[in-house]
N, C-alpha and C positions, 0 to 999 in steps of 0.2 A: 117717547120717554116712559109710558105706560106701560108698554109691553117690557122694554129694560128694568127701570124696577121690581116689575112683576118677576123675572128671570131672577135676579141678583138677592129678591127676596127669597125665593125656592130655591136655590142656589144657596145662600146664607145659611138659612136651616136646615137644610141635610146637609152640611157642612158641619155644622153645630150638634146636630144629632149624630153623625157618626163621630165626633171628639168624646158626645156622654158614652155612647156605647165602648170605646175605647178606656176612659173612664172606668167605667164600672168592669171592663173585662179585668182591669189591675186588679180586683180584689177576688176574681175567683181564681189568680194564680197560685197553686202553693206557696208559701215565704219558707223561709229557710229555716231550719230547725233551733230552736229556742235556744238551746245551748249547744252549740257544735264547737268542734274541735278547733280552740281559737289557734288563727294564724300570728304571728307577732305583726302589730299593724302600728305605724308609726303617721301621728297626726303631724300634718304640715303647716303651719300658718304664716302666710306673708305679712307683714305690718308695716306700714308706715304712718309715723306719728299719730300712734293709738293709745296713749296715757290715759283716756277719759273713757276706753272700754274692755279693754286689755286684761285688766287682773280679773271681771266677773268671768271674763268665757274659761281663762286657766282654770279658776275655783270650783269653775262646773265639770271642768275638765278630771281632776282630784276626785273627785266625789262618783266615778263613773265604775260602773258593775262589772264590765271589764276588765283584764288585768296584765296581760300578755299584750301592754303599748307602751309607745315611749311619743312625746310632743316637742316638736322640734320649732319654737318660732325663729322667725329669719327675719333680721330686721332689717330693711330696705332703706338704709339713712336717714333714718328718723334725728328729727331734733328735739326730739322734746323726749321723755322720758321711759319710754317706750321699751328698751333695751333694760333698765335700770329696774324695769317690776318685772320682766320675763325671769333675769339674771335673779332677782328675791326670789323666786317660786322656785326655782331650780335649784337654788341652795339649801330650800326648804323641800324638792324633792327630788329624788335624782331620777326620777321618769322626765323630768323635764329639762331643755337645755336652750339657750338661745345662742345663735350665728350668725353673723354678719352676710349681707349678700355679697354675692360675688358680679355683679354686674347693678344694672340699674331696670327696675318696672316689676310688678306683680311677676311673668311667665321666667322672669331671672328670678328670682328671689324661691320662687317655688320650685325652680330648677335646682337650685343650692339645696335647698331642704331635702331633696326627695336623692338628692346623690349620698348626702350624708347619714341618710336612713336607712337601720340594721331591720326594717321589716318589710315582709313579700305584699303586705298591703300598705298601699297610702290613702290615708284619709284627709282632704283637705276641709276646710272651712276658714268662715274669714272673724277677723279681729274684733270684729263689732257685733258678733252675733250669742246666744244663750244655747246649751244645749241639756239636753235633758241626762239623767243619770245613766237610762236603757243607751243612750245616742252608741258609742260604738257597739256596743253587743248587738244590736238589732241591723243598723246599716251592715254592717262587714258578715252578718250569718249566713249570706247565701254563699260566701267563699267559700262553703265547708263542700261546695258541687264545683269542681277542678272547671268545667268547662267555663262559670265565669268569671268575667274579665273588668268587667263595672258596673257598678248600681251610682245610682242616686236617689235623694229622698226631697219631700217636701219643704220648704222655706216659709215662711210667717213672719210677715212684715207686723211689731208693736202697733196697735192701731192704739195711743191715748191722747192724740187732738184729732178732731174733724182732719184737717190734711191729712194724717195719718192712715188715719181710716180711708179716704180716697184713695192713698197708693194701697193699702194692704186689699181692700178689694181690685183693684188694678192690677199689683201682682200674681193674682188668683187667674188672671188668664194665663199667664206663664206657666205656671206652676201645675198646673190643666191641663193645657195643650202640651204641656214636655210628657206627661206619665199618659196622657193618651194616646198619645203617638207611639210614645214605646210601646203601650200594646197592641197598636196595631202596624208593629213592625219597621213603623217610619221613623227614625230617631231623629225629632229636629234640634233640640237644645237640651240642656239641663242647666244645674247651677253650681260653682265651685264653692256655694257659702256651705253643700253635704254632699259631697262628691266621693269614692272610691275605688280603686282600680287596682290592678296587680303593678308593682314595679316595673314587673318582666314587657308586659302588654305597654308600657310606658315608652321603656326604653327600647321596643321592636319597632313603634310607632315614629320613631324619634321624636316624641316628645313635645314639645313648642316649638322648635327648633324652625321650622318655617313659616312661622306666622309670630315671632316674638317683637315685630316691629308694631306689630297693632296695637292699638292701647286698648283693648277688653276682648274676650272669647278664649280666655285658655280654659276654661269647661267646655265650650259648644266644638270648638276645632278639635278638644282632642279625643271627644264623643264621638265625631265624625271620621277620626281617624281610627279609634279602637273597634269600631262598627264596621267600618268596609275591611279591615284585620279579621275581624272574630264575627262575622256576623252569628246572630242570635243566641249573642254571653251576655248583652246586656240588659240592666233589670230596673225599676221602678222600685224602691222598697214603700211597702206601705204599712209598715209599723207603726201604729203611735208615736214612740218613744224614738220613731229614727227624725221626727219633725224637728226644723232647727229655724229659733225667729231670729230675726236680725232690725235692727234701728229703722224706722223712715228717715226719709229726707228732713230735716228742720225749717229749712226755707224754699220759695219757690226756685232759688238762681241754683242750690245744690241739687236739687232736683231735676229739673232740666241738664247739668251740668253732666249731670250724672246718668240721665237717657240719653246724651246726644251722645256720651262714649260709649255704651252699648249699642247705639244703633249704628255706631260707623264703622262695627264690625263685619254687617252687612255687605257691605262694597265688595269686602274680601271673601265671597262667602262661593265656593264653587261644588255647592252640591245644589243639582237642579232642583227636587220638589221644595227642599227649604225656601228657595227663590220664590220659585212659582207660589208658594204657601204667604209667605212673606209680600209679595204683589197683588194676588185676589184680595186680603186682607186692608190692603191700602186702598184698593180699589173703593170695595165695602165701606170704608170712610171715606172716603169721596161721596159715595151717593147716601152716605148717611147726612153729611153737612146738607146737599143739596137735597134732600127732602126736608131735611128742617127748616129749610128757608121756604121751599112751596108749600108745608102745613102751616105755615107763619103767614105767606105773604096771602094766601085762601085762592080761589080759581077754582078751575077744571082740575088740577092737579094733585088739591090738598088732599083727597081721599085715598087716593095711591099712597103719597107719599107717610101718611097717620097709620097706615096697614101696614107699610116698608116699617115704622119707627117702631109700630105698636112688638111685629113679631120679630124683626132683632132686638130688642127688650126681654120679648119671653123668653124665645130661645138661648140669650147670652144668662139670665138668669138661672132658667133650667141646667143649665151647665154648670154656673159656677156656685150653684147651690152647697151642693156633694162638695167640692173643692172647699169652700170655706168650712162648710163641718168637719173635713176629714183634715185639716192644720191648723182648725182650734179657731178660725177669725170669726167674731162675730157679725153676719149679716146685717146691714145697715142700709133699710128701703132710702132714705131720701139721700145718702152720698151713691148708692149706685143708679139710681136713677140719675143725677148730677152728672155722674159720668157719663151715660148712655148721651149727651150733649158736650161734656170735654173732651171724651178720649176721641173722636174724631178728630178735633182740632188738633189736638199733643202729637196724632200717629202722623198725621201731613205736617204739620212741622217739623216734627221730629225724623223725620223720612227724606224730607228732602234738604234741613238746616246741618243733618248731619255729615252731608257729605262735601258740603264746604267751609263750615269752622272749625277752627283748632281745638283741639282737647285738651286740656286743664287738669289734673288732678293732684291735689294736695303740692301746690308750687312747682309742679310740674307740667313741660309741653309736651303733650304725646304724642 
């Protein structure tokens, strides 16, 4: 057990140190030129029954430096009012329009959007999030270089209660390990709340069209799909202003509700290093619970395993330092220490509860 730990710790940390170096290669890339020759880019957003965040994202939408867009939300059967604020804004601008979907779940609804779109760029984000004024000028500036094919940018989970703050430091591994891996060539995931891509590269890809039965990953599947197409088009942007926050969870059962439909995207998931990435990862909580309970229970043991806890601690720190400074969250020593003890638990449940309950979202079975 000595010698295992001892592995899985040096093993962890040069894990960790090549994601900071990754990390930090995103920012000595050139970014794309401050004003370039805008392409017509048409925002896409799926909604369903989003009356209670809806009209701020549009209002921020209005207000953007940009000017060569049009915003298409698609309303996916919504019963509540949802339809009824798009349709105001629209009437109030004609950059904007709302359409019904033509099928049923997010990968339909954003399928609808993006056929009805008069622009060679789509830009996605979801209904519940804030976007800053720079957001499409800066995300969409590297198009003005033909060869790419998609960016995306950082997300920032609202931290204004303690739980809060617990996912937005939590999210911060995502959002870390996705722009470090693109720079070191491995593209494992991204996020469709700032997503952008060519039409063209869409519809070569065919799209969600084989994986529209899953209930989450129409960003990660269709990264993986425009990446083995265009290898090395796609891009990390790391603009300020390309940062986009979106709401925490409110309670623990949405939260959950809401990692076990991301995590049961996994199963589907047929590119090998993701896998394998995704597996050493599990592993690594596994022996993180099981050294919390040998520094807990004392022995022969407890000093391995306090050395195991102490330097995945630094090391996941050191990491996600940069990360919360570079999407504005502010660091919070006793919720992420808190974690370095939950998110073990959440990754093995969420890892293995994922793949035999049903999915839920918004009165629907997925």
């Amino acid at each position: 057990m000595v010698y295992l730990l001892a592995f899985l710790a040096g093993s962890y940390v040069s894990f960790i140190l090549g994601l900071s170096l990754g990390w930090r290669r995103l920012f000595s890339i050139p970014p794309g030129p401050d004003r370039p020759r805008m392409h017509r880019v048409s925002v896409v957003i799926a909604a369903r029954n989003e009356q209670g965040c809806l009209e701020m994202l549009l209002q921020d939408l209005t207000r953007q430096t940009a000017t060569n867009f049009e915003v298409i939300v698609v309303d996916d059967h919504s019963d509540d009012a949802t339809a009824a604020i798009a349709d105001s804004v629209a009437q109030a601008d004609s950059r904007f329009r709302c359409i019904p979907a033509a099928g049923e779940g997010k990968k339909s609804a954003l399928t609808t959007g993006i056929l009805h779109a008069t622009g060679s760029i789509i830009v996605t984000t979801d209904a519940d999030c804030r976007v800053q004024p720079g957001w499409l000028q800066t995300l969409t500036a590297r198009f003005a270089d033909s060869h790419t094919q998609l960016v995306f940018g950082g997300v920032a989970i609202q931290a204004d209660t303690f739980f809060a703050t617990l996912q937005s430091l939590e999210f911060l591994s995502l959002i870390g390990s996705a722009g470090a891996a693109m720079a070191l060539g491995f593209p494992l995931m991204c996020n469709g709340a700032n997503l952008a891509f060519r039409k063209n590269a869409f519809q070569e890809v065919g799209g969600y069209a084989d994986n529209v039965h899953v209930a989450s990953g129409d960003d990660e599947f269709l990264l993986r799909k425009i990446a083995a197409q265009y290898p090395g088009a796609l891009y990390f942007v790391t603009h300020p202003q390309s940062v986009v926050t979106t709401r925490a969870a409110r309670t623990l059962g949405a939260f959950a509700r809401q990692r076990l439909r991301w995590a049961s995207k996994w199963r589907h998931n047929t590119s090998v290093y993701t896998v394998l990435v995704a597996l050493y990862v599990w592993i690594i909580q596994v022996a993180t619970c099981i050294s919390l309970v040998l520094a807990l229970a004392g022995g022969t043991l407890q000093g391995i395993a306090a050395i195991f806890l102490a330097g995945k601690a630094l090391a996941d720190a050191w990491f996600l330092w940069p990360v919360a400074r570079f999407v504005g969250v502010r660091w919070h020593w006793p919720a992420f220490l808190l974690l370095q003890v939950l998110y073990p638990l959440y990754v093995m449940a969420t890892g293995l509860l994922s793949n035999v309950l049903p999915n839920n979202w918004k009165g629907r079975k997925m």
